[in-house]
N, C-alpha and C positions, 0 to 999 in steps of 0.2 A: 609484477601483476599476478593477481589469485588464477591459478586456474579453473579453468570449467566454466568459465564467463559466457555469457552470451551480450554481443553487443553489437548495436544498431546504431545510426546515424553518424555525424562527423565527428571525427577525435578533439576537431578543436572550440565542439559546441563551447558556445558559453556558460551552458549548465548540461549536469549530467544527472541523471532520475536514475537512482539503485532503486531496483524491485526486487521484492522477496514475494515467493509464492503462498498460497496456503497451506493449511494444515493436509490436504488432501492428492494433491494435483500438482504437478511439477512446474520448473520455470516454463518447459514451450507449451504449457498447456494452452489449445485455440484462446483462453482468454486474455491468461497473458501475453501470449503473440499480437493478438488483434491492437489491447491497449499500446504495446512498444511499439507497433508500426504505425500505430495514429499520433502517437505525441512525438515520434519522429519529426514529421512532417512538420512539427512548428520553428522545427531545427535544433532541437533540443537531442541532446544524446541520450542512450538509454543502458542501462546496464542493469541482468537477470543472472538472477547467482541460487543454485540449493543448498538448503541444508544438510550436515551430513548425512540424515537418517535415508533423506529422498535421494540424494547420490546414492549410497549403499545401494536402493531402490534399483538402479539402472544396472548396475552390478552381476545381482543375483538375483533378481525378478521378485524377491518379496516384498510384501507388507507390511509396514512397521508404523507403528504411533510416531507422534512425532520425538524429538529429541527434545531433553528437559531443558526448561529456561538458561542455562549456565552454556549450556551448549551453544544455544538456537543465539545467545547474543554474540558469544565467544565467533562465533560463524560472520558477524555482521561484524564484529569490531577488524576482522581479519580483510574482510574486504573494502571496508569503509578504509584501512589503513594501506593495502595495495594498491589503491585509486589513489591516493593523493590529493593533493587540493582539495581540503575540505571546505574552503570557502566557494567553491563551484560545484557542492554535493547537497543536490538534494535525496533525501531518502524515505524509504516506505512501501509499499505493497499491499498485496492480498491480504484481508482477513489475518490471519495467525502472522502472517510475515510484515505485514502493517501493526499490528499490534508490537511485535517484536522492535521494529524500527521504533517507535514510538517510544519505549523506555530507552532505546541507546536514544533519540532526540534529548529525551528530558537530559541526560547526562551533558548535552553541549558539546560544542566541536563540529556540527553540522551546520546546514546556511538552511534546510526547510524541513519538511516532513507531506507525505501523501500518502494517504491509507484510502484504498479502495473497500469498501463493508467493514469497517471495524467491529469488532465483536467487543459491543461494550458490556455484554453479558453475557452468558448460557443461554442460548434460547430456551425458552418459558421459563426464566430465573431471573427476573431482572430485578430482584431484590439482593442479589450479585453483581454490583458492576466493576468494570475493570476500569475504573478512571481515574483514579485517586491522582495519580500521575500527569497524568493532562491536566490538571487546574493550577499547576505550575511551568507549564512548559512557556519558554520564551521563544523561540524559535516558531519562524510563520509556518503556520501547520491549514491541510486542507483536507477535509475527510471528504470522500465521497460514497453515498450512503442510500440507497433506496429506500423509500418510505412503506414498503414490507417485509424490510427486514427484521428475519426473529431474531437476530441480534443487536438491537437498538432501533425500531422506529421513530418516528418523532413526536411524540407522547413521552417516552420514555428516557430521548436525550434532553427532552423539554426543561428536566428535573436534575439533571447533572448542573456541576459548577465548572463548567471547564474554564480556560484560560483565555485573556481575550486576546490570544494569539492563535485563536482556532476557529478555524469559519468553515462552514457544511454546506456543501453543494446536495440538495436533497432530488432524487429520480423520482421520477412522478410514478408509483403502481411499480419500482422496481423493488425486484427480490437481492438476495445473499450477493448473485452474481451481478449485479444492478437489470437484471432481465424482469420486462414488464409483460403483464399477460397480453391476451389479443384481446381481449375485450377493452381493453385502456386507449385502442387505437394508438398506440404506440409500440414500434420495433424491437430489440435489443437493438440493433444498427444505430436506431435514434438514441438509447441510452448512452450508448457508450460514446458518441458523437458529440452529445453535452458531458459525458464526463470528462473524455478529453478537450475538449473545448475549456472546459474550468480548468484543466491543469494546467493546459498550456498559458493560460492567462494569469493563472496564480504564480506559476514560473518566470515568466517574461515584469509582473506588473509588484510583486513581493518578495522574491528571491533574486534582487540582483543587488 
């Protein structure tokens, strides 16, 4: 087993959800906690793992950019292979760490994929996108994605070619964090309530 694992619900779930953090915010960040204790409860296992840069982080209390690509996957192939059973491994995360899962998916060896705000571009750059990758992925992939996000709203995923193994749960008035303002009459509680709500049903109804 990798250490430095964080993990929630029963060992002998019949699926287990690896998350990767973003580019900013560590595994226990309130978001990610909130998300792993919600998709517990469908009885699904959960498993939060960081990057080296963001370990380092915990270390000696700096700031550091992220770790370059080579690394940030080299990081997921290590723990994607300490878990085992890759037929009962779903994977995916935060933004930058969703994204990351997402080219080890396209590589195969996985049973799903779950990206919470994908960053299909630079926000204000979206004649930049990072998708090339996704319109080949075979593996059942689930983005879940607020329709104010400046990195990919839905105008702008409108226009990609992804794969028809990828289907988008869209937040009504949600931002980056899928957090919706008050004027939308709706919570972050209620976001994240249908974002995990889609997971656990994309888990349970495509990844078995």
């Amino acid at each position: 087993m990798v250490p430095g694992l964080l993990i929630d619900g029963p060992a002998d779930a019949p699926m287990t959800l690896v998350l990767a953090h973003g580019a900013g915010a560590p595994m226990d960040s309130p978001f990610m906690a909130d998300v792993a204790r919600r998709i517990v409860m469908f009885g699904h296992r959960v498993v939060r793992f960081e990057f080296p840069y963001m370990a380092n982080r915990r270390t000696d209390g700096r700031r550091r950019p992220p770790d370059r690509q080579p690394v940030l996957l080299g990081a997921w192939r290590e723990v994607v292979a300490g878990l085992g059973a890759p037929e009962r491994l779903v994977i995916g995360g935060k933004s930058m760490g969703g994204r990351m899962a997402s080219l080890l998916a396209a590589e195969g060896g996985v049973h799903g994929l779950v990206c919470l705000g994908y960053p299909f571009h630079p926000p204000g750059k979206p004649e930049r996108p990072r998708v090339e990758h996704l319109r080949g992925l075979t593996v059942p992939t689930l983005i879940v994605q607020g329709t104010r996000d400046p990195f990919g709203n839905p105008s702008d995923v409108a226009g990609y070619a992804l794969s028809s193994t990828v289907e988008i749960t869209w937040i009504d008035d949600g931002d980056h964090d899928l957090k919706p303002r008050k004027a939308s009459g709706q919570t972050h509680d209620d976001a994240l309530n249908t974002a995990t709500h889609a997971i656990g049903r994309f888990m349970k109804s495509r990844c078995r």
